[in-house]
C-alpha positions in Angstrom: -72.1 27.4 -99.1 -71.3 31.4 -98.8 -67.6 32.1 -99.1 -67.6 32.4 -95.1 -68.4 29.2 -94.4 -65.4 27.6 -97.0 -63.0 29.7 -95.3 -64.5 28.6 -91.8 -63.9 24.8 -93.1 -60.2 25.4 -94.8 -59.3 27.2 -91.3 -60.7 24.3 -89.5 -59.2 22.0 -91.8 -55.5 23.3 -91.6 -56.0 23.4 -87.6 -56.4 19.5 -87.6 -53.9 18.9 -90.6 -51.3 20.9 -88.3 -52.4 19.1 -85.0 -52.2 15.4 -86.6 -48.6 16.8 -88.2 -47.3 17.5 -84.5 -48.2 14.3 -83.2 -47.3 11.9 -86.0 -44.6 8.9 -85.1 -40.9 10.1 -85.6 -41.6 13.4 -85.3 -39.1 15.3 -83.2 -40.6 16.4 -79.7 -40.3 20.3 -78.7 -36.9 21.2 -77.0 -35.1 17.8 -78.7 -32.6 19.5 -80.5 -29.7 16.8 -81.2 -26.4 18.0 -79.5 -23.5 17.7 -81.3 -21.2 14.7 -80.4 -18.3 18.0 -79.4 -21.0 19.6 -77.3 -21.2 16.5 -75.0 -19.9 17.1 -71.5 -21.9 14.9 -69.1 -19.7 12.7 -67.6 -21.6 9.7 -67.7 -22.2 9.5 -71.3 -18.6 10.9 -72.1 -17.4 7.8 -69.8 -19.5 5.2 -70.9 -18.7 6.2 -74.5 -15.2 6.2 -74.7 -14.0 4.3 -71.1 -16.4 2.0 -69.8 -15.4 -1.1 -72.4 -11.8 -0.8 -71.0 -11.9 0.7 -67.1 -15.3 -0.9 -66.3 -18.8 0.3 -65.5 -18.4 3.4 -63.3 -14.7 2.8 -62.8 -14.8 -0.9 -61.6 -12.2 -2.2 -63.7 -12.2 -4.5 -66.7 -9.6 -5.4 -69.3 -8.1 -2.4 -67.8 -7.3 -1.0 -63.7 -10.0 0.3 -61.7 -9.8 4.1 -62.0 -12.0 4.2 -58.8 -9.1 2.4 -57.2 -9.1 4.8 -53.9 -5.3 4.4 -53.9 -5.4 4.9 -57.6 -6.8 8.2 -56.9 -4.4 9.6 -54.3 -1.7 8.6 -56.1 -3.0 10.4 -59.5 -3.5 13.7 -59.9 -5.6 15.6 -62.6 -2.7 16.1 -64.7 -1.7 12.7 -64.5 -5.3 11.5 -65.4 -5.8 14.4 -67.6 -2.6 13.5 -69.8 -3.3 9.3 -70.0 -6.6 10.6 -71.4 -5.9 12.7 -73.6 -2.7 11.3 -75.2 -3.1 8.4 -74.3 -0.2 5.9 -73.3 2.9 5.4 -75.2 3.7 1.1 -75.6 -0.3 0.2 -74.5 -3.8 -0.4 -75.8 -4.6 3.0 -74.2 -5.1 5.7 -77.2 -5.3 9.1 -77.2 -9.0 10.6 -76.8 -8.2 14.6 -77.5 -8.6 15.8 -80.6 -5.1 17.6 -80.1 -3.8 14.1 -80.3 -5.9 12.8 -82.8 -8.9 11.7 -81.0 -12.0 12.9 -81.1 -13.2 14.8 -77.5 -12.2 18.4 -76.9 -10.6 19.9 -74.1 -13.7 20.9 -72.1 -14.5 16.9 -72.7 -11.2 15.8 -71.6 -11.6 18.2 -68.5 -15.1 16.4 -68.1 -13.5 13.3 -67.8 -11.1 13.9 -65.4 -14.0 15.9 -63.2 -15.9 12.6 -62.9 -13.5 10.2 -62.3 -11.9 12.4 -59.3 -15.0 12.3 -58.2 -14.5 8.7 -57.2 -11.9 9.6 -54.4 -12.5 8.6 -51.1 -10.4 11.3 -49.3 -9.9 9.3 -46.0 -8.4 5.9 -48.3 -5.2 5.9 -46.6 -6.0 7.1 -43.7 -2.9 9.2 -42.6 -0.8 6.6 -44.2 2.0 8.3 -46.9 1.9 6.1 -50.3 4.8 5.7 -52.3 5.3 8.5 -55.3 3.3 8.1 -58.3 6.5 8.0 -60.7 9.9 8.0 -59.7 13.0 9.5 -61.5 15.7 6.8 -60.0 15.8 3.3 -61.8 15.4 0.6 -59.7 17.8 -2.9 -59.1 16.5 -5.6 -61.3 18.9 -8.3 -58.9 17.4 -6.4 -56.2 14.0 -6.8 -57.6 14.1 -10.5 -57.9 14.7 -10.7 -54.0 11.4 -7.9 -53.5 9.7 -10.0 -55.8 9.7 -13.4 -53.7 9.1 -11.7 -50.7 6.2 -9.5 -51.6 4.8 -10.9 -54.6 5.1 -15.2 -55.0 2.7 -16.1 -53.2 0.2 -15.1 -55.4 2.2 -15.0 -59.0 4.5 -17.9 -58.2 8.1 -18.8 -58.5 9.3 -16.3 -61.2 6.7 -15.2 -62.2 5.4 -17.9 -63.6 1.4 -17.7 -62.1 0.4 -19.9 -59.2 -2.7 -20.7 -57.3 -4.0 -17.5 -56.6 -2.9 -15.3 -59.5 -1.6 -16.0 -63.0 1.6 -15.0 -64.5 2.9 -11.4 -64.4 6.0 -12.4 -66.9 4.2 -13.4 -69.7 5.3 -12.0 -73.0 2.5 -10.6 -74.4 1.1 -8.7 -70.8 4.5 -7.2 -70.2 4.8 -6.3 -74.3 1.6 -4.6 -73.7 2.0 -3.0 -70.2 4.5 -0.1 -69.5 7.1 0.2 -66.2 4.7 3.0 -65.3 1.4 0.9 -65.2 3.5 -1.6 -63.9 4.3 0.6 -61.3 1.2 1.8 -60.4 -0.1 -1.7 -60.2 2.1 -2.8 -57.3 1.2 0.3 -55.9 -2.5 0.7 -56.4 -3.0 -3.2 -56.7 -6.0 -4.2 -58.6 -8.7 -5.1 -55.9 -11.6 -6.1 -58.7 -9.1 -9.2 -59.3 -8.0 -9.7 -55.5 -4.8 -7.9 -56.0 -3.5 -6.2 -52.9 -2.6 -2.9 -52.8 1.6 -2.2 -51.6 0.8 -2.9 -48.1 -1.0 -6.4 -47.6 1.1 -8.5 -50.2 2.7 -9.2 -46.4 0.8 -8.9 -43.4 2.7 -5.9 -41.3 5.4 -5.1 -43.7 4.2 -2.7 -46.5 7.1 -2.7 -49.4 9.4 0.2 -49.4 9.5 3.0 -52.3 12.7 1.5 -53.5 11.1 -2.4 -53.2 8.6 -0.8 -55.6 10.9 0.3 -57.8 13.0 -3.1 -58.0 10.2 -4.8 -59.0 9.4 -2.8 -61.5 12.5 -3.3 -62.9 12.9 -6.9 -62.7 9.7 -7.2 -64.1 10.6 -4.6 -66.5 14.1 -6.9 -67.3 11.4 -9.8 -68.1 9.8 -8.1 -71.4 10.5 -9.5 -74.8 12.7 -7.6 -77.0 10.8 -9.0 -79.9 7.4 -9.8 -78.5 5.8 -12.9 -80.0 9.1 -14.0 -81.3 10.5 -16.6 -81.9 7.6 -18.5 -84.1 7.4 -22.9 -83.2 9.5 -23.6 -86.4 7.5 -26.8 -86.2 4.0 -25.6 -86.9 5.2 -24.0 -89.8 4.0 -25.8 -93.3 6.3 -25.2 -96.6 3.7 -23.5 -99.2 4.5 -26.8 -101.1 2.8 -29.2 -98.5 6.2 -30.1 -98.0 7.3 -32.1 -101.0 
């Protein structure tokens, strides 16, 4: 074999080593750079990551509200949204998400995030009607509040509060040590539709509740919270370290 022909074979050879190394398992595909987990921005991924356990699949509501609530949405805007996510809320299980809090998604995620869940609105969901403010600056009337509260709310949550046959208790300890005045508020006024919940103007057929009826609630409900929540222990459960002799 002339030296020609050896360099024809090694050139040969290299040509299928090469071809057989592009195509082996596990090898990374052309154009499949891994993004960095800061460089993510589609909404989809950003949402199902970080808000999809909590808020539900595409906004549908879980453990936490329904951010595609429609009324949700008119009531909220982007800074409202914007700030929840990326500081998250003070006295909840909602964290903060921005790194400028201590999270880990950057403003242009954060941004991202509120993008795709405005995108949710339904710009006719009240149809012309006027909802009650987001937040309010003036306390409401916890007396007051007990009245709004059997009116509006009873027959579904049940004498105080207690739960009934359509809806379970709303003065529980733990929910309302775990639930701020503000969600609270927006609750009464968004309602929670994925659980039945209506929204502030079907609790009573005809008579939507007033801005300050939402407030008084909120603050008899509000006057229900545990100062020490989980507190006081059953002293009877409790076994001496001694078994008791």
């Amino acid at each position: 074999m002339n030296c020609r022909m050896v360099g024809s074979a090694l050139a040969m050879f290299a040509v299928v080593v090469c071809v057989a190394c592009s195509n082996s398992a596990g090898r990374p595909a052309q154009n499949s750079a891994v993004i960095p987990p800061d460089q993510i921005v589609d909404f989809s991924v950003l949402y199902g990551q970080n808000c999809a356990g909590c808020h539900g699949v595409e906004g549908s509501g879980g453990a936490a509200m329904a951010l595609a609530n429609p009324v949700f949405l008119v009531i909220a805007d982007d800074d409202v949204i914007r700030h929840a996510a990326a500081n998250g809320v003070l006295g909840t299980p909602m964290p903060a998400f921005a790194q400028s809090a201590g999270g880990m998604l950057t403003g242009f995620q954060i941004d991202a995030l509120v993008r795709g869940i405005r995108s949710w609105a339904e710009p006719d969901a009240l149809r012309g009607t006027i909802p009650p403010p987001y937040a309010t600056q003036s306390p409401g009337d916890a007396q007051h509040g007990a009245a709004a509260y059997r009116t509006y709310c009873s027959s579904c949550h049940g004498a105080g509060g207690r739960g009934g046959s359509k809806a379970s208790s709303i003065v529980d300890g733990s929910y309302l040590a775990l639930t701020s005045d503000q969600q609270l508020r927006t609750i009464v006024i968004a309602g929670r539709p994925e659980l039945g919940a209506p929204d502030w103007r079907r609790d009573v057929e005809g008579k939507p509740m007033s801005p300050q009826d939402i407030s008084d609630v909120v603050a008899w409900l509000a006057s229900q919270r545990p100062k020490f929540p989980g507190q006081p222990y059953p002293t009877a459960s409790i076994v001496p370290a001694n078994g008791g002799s």
